[in-house]
VEXDRENVO-564460 format. One record per residue (C-alpha): residue in one letter; x, y, z; residue number from 1. Coordinates in steps of 0.001 Angstrom, whole numbers, plus 500000, padded with zeros to 6 digits. Layout:
A, X, Y, Z, NUM;
...
//
This chain:
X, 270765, 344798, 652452, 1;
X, 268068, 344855, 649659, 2;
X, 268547, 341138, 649185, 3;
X, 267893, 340896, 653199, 4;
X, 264904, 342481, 653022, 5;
X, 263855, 340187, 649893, 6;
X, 264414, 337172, 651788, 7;
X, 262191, 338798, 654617, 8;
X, 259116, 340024, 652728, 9;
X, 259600, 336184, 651567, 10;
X, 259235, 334348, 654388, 11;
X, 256371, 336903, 655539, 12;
X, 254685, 336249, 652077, 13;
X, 254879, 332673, 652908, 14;
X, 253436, 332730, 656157, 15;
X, 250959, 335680, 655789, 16;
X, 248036, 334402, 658471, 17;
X, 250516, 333840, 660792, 18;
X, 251931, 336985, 660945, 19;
X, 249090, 339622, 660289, 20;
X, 248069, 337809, 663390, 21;
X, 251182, 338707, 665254, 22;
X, 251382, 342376, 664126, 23;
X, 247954, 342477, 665201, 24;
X, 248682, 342079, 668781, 25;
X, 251663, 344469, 668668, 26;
X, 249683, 346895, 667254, 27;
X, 246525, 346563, 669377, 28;
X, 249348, 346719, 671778, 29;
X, 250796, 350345, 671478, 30;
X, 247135, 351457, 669747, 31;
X, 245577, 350432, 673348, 32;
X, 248220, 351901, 674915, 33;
X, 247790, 354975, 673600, 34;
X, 244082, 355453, 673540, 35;
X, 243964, 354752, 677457, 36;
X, 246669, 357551, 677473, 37;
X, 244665, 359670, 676050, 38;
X, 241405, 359155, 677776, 39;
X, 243341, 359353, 681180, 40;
X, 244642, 362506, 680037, 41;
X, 241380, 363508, 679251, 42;
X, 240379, 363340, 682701, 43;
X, 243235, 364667, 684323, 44;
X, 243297, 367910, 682256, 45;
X, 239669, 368460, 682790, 46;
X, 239959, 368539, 686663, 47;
X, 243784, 370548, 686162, 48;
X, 241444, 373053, 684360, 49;
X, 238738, 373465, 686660, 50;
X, 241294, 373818, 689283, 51;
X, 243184, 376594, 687929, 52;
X, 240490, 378974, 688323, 53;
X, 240111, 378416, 691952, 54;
X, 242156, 379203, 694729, 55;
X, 243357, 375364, 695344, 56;
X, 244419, 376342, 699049, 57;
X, 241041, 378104, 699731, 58;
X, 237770, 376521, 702266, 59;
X, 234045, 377839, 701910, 60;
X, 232522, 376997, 705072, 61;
X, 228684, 377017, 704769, 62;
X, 226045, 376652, 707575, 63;
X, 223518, 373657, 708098, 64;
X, 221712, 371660, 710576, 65;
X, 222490, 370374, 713639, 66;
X, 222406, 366492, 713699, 67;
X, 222859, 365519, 717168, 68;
X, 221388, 366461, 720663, 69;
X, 224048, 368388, 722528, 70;
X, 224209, 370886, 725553, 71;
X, 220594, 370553, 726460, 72;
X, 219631, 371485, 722934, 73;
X, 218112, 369010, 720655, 74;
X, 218983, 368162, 716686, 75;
X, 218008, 369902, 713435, 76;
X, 218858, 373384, 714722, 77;
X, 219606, 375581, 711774, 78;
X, 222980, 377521, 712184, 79;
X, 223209, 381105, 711550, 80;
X, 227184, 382149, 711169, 81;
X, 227637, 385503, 712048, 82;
X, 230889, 388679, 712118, 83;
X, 232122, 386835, 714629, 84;
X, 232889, 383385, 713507, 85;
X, 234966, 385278, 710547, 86;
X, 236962, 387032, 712981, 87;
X, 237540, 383660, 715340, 88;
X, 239076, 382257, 711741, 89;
X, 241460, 384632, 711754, 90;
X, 242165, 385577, 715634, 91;
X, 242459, 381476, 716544, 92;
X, 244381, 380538, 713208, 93;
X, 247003, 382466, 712373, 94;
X, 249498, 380400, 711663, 95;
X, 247899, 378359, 708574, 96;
X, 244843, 381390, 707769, 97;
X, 246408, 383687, 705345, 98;
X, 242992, 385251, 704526, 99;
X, 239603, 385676, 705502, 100;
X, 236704, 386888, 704168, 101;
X, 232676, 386508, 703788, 102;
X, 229804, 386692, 701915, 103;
X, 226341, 387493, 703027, 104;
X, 223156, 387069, 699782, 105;
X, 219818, 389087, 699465, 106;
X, 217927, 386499, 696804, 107;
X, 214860, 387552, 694872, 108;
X, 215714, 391012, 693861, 109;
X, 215248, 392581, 690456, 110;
X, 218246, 395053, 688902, 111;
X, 216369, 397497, 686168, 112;
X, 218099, 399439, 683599, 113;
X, 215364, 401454, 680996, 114;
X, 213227, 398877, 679623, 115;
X, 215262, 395999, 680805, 116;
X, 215149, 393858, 683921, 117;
X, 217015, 390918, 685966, 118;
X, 215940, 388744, 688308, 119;
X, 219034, 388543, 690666, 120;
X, 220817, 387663, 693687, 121;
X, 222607, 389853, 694891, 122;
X, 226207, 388702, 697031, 123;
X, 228067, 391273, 699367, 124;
X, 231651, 390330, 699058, 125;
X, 235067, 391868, 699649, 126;
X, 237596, 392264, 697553, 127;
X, 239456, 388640, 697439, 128;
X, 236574, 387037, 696232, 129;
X, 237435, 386606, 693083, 130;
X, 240932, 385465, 694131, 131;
X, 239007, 382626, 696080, 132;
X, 235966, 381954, 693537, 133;
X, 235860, 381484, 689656, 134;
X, 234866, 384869, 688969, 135;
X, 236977, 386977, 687304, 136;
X, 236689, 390771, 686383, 137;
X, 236386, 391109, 682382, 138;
X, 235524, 393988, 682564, 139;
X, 235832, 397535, 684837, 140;
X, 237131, 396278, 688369, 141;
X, 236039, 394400, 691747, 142;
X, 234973, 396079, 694748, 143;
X, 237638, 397086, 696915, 144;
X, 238528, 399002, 700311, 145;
X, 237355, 401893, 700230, 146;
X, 233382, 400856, 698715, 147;
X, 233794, 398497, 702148, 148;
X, 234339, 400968, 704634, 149;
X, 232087, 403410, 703206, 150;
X, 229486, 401252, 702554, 151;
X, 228940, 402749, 698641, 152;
X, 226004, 401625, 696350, 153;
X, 228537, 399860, 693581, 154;
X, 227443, 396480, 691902, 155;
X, 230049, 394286, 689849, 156;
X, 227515, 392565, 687283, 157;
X, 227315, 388952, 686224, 158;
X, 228236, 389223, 682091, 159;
X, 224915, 387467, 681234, 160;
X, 223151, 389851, 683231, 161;
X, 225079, 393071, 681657, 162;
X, 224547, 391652, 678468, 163;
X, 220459, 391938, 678940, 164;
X, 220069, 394679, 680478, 165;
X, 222382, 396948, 678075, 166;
X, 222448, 395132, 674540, 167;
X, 219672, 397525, 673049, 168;
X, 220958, 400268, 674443, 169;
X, 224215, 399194, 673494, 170;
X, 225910, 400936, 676050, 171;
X, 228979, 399992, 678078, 172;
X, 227948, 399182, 681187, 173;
X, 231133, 400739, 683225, 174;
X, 229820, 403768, 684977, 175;
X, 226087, 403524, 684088, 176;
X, 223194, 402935, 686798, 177;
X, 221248, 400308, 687312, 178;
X, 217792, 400602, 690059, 179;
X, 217836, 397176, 692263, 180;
X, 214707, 397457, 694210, 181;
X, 214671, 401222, 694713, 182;
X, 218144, 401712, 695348, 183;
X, 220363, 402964, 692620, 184;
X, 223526, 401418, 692008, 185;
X, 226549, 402417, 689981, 186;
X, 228332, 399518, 687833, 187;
X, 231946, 399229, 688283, 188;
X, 232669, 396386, 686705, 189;
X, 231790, 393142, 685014, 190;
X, 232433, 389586, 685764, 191;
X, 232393, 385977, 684497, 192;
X, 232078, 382572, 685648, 193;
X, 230962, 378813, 685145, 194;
X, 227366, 379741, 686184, 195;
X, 225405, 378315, 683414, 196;
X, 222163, 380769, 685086, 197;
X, 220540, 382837, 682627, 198;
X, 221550, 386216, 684210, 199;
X, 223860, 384541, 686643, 200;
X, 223855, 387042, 689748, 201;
X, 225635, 390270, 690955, 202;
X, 228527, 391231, 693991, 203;
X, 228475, 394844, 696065, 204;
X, 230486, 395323, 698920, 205;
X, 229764, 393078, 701840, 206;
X, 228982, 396361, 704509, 207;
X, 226741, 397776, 701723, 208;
X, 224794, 394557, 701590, 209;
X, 224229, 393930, 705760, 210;
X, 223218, 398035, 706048, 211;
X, 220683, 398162, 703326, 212;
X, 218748, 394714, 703611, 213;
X, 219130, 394760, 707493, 214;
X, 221045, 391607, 707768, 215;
X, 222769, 392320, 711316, 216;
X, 225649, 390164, 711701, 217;
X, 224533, 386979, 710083, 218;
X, 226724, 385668, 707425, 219;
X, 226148, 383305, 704160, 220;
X, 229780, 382038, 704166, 221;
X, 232631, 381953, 705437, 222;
X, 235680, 382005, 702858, 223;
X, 239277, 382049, 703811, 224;
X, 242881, 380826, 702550, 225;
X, 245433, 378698, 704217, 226;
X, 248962, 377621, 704086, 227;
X, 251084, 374979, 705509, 228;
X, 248684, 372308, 705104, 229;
X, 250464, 369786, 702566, 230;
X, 248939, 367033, 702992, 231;
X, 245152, 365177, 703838, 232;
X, 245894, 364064, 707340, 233;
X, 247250, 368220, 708334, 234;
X, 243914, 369123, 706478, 235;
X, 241877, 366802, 708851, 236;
X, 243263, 367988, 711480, 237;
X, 242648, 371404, 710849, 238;
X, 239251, 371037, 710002, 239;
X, 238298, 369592, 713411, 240;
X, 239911, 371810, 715432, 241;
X, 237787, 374738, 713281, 242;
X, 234906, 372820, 713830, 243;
X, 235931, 373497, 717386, 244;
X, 236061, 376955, 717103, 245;
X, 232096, 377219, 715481, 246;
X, 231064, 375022, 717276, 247;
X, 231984, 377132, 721178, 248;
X, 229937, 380181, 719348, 249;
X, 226983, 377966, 718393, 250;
X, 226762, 375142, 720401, 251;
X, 227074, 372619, 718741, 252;
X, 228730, 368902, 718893, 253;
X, 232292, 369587, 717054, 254;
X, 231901, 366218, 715651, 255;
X, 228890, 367152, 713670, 256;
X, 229572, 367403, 710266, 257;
X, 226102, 368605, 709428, 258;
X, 226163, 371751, 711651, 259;
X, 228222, 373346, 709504, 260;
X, 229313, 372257, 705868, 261;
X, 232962, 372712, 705361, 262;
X, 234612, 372132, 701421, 263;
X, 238536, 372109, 701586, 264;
X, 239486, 372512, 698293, 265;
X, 243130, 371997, 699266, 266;
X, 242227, 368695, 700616, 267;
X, 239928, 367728, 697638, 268;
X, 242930, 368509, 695123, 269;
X, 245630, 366358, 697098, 270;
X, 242978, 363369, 697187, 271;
X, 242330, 363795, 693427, 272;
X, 245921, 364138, 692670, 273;
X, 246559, 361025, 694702, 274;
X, 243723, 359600, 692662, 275;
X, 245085, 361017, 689250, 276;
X, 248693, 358858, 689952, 277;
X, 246807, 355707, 690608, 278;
X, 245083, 356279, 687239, 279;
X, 248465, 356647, 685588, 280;
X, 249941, 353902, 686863, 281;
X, 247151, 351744, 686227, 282;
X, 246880, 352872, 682638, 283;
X, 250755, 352112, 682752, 284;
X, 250766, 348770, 683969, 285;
X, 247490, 347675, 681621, 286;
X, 248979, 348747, 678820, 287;
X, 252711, 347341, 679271, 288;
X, 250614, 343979, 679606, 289;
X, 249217, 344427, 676358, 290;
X, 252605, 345347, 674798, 291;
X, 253911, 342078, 676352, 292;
X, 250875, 340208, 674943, 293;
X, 252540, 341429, 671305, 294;
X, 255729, 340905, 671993, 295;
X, 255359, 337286, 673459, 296;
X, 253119, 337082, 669516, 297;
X, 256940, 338102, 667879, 298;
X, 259009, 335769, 670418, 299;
X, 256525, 332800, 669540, 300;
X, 256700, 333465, 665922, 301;
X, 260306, 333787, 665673, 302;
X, 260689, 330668, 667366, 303;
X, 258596, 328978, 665070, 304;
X, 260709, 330238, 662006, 305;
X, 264483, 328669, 663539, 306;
X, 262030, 325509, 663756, 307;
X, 260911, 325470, 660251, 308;
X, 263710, 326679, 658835, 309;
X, 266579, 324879, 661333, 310;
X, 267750, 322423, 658263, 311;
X, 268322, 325592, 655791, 312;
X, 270206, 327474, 658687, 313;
X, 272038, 324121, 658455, 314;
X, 272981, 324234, 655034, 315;
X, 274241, 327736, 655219, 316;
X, 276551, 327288, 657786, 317;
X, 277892, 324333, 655872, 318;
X, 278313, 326047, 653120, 319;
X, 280831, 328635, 654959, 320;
X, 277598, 331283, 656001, 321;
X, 278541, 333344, 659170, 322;
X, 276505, 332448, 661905, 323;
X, 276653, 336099, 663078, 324;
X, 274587, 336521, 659241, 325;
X, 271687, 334238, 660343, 326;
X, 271671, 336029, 663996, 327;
X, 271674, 339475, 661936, 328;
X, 268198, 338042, 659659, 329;
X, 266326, 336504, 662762, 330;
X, 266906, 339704, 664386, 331;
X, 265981, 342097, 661221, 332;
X, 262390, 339850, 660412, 333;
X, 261441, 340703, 663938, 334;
X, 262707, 344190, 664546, 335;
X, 260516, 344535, 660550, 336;
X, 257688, 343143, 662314, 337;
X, 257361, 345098, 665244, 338;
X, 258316, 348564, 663325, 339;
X, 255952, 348321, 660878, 340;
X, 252697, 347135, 662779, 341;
X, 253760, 348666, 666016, 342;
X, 254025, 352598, 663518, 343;
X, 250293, 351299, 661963, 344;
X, 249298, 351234, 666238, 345;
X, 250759, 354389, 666852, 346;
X, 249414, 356343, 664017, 347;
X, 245631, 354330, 664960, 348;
X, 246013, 355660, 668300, 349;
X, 247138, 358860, 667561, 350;
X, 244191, 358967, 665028, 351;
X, 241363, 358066, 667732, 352;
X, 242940, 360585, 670649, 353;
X, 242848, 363482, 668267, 354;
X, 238922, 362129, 667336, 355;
X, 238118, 362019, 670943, 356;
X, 239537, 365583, 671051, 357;
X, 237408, 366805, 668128, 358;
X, 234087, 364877, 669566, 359;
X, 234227, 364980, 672961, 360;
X, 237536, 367263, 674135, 361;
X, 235629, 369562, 676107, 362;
X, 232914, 367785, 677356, 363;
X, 231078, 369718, 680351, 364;
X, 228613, 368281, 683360, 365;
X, 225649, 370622, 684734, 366;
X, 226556, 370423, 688676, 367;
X, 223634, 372796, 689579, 368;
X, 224980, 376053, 690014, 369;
X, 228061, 375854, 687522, 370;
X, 229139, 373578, 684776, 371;
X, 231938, 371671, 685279, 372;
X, 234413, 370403, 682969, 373;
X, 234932, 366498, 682718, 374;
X, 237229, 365563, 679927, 375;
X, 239583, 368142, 678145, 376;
X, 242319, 367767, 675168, 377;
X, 242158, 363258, 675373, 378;
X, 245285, 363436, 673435, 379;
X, 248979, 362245, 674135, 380;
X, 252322, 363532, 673401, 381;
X, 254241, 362588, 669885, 382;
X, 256903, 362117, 672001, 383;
X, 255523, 359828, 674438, 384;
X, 253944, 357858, 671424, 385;
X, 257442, 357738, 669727, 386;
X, 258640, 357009, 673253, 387;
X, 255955, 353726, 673822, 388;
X, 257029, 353072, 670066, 389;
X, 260629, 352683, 670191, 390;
X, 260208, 349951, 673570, 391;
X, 258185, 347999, 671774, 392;
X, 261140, 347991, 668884, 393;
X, 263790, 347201, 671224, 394;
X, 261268, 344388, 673128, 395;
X, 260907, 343046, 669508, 396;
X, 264757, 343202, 669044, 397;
X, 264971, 340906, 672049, 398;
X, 262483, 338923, 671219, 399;
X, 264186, 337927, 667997, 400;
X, 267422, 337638, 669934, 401;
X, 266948, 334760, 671983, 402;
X, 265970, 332345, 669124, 403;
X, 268299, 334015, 666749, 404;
X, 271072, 332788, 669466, 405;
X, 269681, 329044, 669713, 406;
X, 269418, 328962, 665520, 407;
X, 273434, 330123, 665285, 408;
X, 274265, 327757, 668205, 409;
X, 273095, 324512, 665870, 410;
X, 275978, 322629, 664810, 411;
X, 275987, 322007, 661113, 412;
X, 275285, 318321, 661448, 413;
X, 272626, 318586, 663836, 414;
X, 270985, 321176, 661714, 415;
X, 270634, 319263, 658536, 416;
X, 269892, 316089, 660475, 417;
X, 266519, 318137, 661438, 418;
X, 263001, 317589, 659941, 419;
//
């Protein structure tokens, strides 16, 4: 075996250009390979992340303008949701609404505590919102049944906003009271979210909200969960027979997507999971092609070696060598080859994912109201590298195969009769 491997570091020694330049492309092979692994992961995560703290089978349904004429009435009519339209999703859905619930805003308030102020918005929700929304309690608890129906003065603050007004005091916030206008209001509880606001804003019970600042029936949003809507076309559907529904209380074309804005998030995550498997497989199929582009590098060079060295294969086999032995070299040289330049791609690869990771693996975009997250953990499996590693062996064992075969199938004579 050691005298095998002599003979092989020999004939690489002798041909060194030649095959730095063939390792090259098997390792820019698997290296490629794995970076575009890596940055596809990168993407993928980052939207599996931001997805996780949603509800993914959840719709906000927002009001707009009217873009068309319709009924007598002419376009750019704002539309004013109201009680009812929340109850219609309900009464005229039942078999794919699970849950539905609403928001209604006061903007341009200011929450005191001592010394300290906010300037806030302040959202009357019920109690799922945070099972619908990003925000989550960290603190205290969410507003519930019983502040609904009896309309209490409770406020669930934003963290940024706690954090202002009680950080000199340093007091926990649970069960102190805050002024918001001239109404007092007891905290209950603390939230979080990807609001990148300064102090973010605050939640109290929906009912609380419409009594105090007089808002009637009129609604902000509508937000609601469904079920047994797997796919985009049952979601289209769906959506334009809700449309529908609005539309009878408003009057307003159903077809007009501007009267009221509708955001499906059930039907945004099957399109971007339909979007994430194209990415795969196209990160797949470019980088098999690259792997090829190596392994057609090993196949050439190998079949330049039985070339150059057809009239020594010749003299071994007169001399009484097995021609199973000069199969068993071919194959070795190349199977050396690809091993040890397709391990110096994987390790390169590895290397740049993990720097990705370090530079850029939680790289975040300012959408307005929230951040959002764009590329998280770029990095790929040690198994699927080993995986990607040990094809391009066994491609490399092939491609030393087939000229191996033609070299032992050489009569003697022939062989030694060659250049």
């Amino acid at each position: 075996m050691i005298d095998l491997f002599q003979e092989i570091l020999g004939t690489i020694s002798r041909n060194k250009m030649r095959t730095l330049l063939t390792g090259f492309a098997v390792a820019w092979g698997i290296f490629m390979l794995i970076v575009l692994l890596g940055a596809g992961n990168g993407l993928i995560n980052a939207f599996e992340g931001n997805s996780s703290e949603r509800a993914l089978n959840s719709i906000r349904v927002s009001p707009g303008w009217t873009s068309k004429a319709y009924d007598g009435l002419k376009e750019g009519r704002r539309i004013r949701m109201e009680n009812a339209d929340m109850r219609d999703t309900e009464q005229h859905f039942p078999e794919h609404v699970t849950a539905a619930s609403a928001t209604v805003r006061q903007t341009g308030v200011v929450v005191t505590y001592g010394s300290e102020y906010i300037n806030n918005t302040l959202y009357g929700v019920y109690p799922s919102y945070t099972q619908i929304e990003v925000a989550k309690i960290v603190e205290g608890r969410m507003i519930n049944e019983q502040d609904l129906k009896e309309r209490r003065k409770v406020i669930v603050l934003h963290k940024k906003g706690a954090e202002i007004l009680f950080a000199k005091a340093r007091k926990n916030p649970i069960g102190q009271y805050v002024k918001v206008g001239n109404v007092m209001y007891q905290v209950v509880g603390v939230f979080n979210d990807q609001s990148d606001q300064d102090s973010g804003y605050s939640l109290i019970p929906f009912t609380t909200l419409q009594t105090i600042y007089m808002k009637g029936e009129e609604l902000h949003r509508i937000l609601f969960t469904i079920k047994d809507l797997p796919t985009e076309a049952a979601n289209e559907v769906f959506e334009a027979n809700y449309r529908k529904v609005i539309a009878a209380n408003h009057r307003f074309d159903p077809t007009d997507d501007s009267a009221i804005w509708i955001w499906n998030r059930m039907s945004q995550y099957l399109s971007t999971q339909e979007a994430a498997s194209g990415l795969r497989i196209a990160i797949w199929v470019i980088g098999i092609f690259t792997l090829l582009s190596g392994i057609v590098g090993v196949s050439n060079i190998m079949l330049i070696t039985v070339r150059e060295r057809t009239h020594e294969f010749g003299i071994r086999k007169a001399l009484g060598a097995k021609p199973r032995s000069i199969l068993w070299l071919i194959i070795v040289e190349s199977v050396f080859i690809t091993t040890l330049f397709g391990y110096i791609g994987m390790v390169a690869g590895i290397g740049i994912t993990e720097w990705m990771n370090i530079v850029a693996g939680n790289q975040v975009m300012d959408a307005g109201e929230f951040q959002q997250t764009v590329f998280t953990n770029p990095t790929v499996s040690i198994g699927v590298a080993v995986q990607a590693t040990l094809t391009l062996i066994i491609a490399g064992t092939l491609a030393g195969f087939f000229p191996a075969r033609k070299a032992v199938r050489i009569s003697p004579i022939e062989a030694l009769r060659a250049d």
